[in-house]
Structure formats: C-alpha cells, structure tokens
C-alpha positions as CSV (number, residue, x, y, z in Angstrom):
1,X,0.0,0.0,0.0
2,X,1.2,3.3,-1.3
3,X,1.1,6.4,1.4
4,X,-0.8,8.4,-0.9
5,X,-3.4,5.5,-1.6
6,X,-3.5,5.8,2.7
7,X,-3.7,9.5,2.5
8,X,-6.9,9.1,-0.1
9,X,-8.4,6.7,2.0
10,X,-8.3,9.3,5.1
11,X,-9.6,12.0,3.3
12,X,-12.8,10.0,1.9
13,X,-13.4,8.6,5.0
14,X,-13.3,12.1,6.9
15,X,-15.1,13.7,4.2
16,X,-18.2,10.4,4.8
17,X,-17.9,11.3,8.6
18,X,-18.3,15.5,7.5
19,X,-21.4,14.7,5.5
20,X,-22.8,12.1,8.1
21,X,-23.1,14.8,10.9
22,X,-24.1,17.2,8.9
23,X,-26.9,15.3,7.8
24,X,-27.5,14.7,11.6
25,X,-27.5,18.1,12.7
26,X,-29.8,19.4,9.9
27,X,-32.2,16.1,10.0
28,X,-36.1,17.2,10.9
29,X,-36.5,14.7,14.1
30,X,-33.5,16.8,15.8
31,X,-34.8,20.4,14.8
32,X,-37.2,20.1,18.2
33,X,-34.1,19.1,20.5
34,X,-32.3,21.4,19.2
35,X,-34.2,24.1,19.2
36,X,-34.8,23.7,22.8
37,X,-31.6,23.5,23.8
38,X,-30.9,26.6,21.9
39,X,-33.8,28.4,24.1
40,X,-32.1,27.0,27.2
41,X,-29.0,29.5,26.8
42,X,-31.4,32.4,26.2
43,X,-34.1,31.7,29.4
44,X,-34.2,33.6,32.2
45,X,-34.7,31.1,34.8
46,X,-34.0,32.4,38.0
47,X,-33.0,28.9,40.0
48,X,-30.1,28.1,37.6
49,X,-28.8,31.4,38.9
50,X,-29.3,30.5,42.5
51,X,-27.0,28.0,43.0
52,X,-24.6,29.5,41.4
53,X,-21.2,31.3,43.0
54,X,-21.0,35.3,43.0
55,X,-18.8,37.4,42.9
C-alpha cells in the first residue's frame, strides 16, 4: 500500500464522517431538541442562577 493510496483513503473517510453529521445536525427529528436546547441559553430562569457562586 502506497502512502498516498493511505492519505486518499483518510480524506474520503473524513469527508463520509463531515457529511454524516451534517446530515444529523440538519435532519427534521433533531430540529425540536435542538431548538430547545438553543432556548435554554437564552431563558431567564431564575433557580439556575441560585446556585450558582457570585462574585
């Protein structure tokens, strides 16, 4: 096996894993969870703070 048969190989298989997770991440049974856990950074929910350590 030649190295740049080996270097080929990597960059197809990284390029299948690229194109796997972005299929993932835009798929239409994630959009909810997502979406919610997008909010989460955004609510004001006053018990997170709470427990918290200020300073």
């Amino acid at each position: 096996m030649d190295v740049n048969v080996l270097r080929s190989a990597v960059t197809v298989l990284s390029l299948l894993v690229f194109a796997g997770i972005v299929v993932w991440a835009y798929a239409r049974r994630n959009r909810e969870r997502f979406e919610d856990q997008g909010a989460l950074v955004l609510s004001d929910d006053d018990a997170a703070l709470q427990g918290g350590r200020h300073e």
